[in-house]
N, C-alpha and C positions, 0 to 999 in steps of 0.2 A: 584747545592746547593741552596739553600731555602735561602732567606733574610727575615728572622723576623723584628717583627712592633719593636723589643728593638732595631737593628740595626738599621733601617729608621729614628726612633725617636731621638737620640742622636748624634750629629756630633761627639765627644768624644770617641764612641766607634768604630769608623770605622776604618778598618783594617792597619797597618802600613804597609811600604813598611821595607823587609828584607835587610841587608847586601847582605846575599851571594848570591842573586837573581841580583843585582845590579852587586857583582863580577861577577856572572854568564854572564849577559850580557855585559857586557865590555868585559870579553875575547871572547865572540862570534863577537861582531863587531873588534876586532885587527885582528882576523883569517880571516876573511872577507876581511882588508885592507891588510892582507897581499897577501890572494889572487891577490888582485887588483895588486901588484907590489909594496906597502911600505916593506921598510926592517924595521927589528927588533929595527935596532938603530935609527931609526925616528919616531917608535911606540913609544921607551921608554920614547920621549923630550916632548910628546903629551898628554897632560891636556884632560880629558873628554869631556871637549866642543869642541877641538879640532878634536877628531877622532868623534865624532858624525857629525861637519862639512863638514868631507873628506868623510866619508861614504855616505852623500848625493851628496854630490860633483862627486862620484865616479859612484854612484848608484849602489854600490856592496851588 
């Protein structure tokens, strides 16, 4: 996809990050720690900084 000089030019109009893009990747990283061995009920205590943490941590 093509980046026009209207894009370039104004910081204003540069593209927003989506919600469900966001939900999208958080439940991709829970399936990942669950992989690893977290159970459900330690995903559910876990703030987003939190499982992006463990996911490094894990390196799953």
């Amino acid at each position: 996809m093509r980046i026009r000089r209207a894009m370039r030019k104004k910081p204003l109009r540069r593209p927003v990050k989506k919600p469900r893009l966001k939900r999208q990747r958080l439940m991709q990283q829970k399936k990942r720690l669950v992989g690893a061995g977290f159970t459900d009920d330690q995903l559910k205590h876990m703030n987003t900084k939190q499982i992006r943490a463990a996911i490094q941590e894990t390196g799953a």
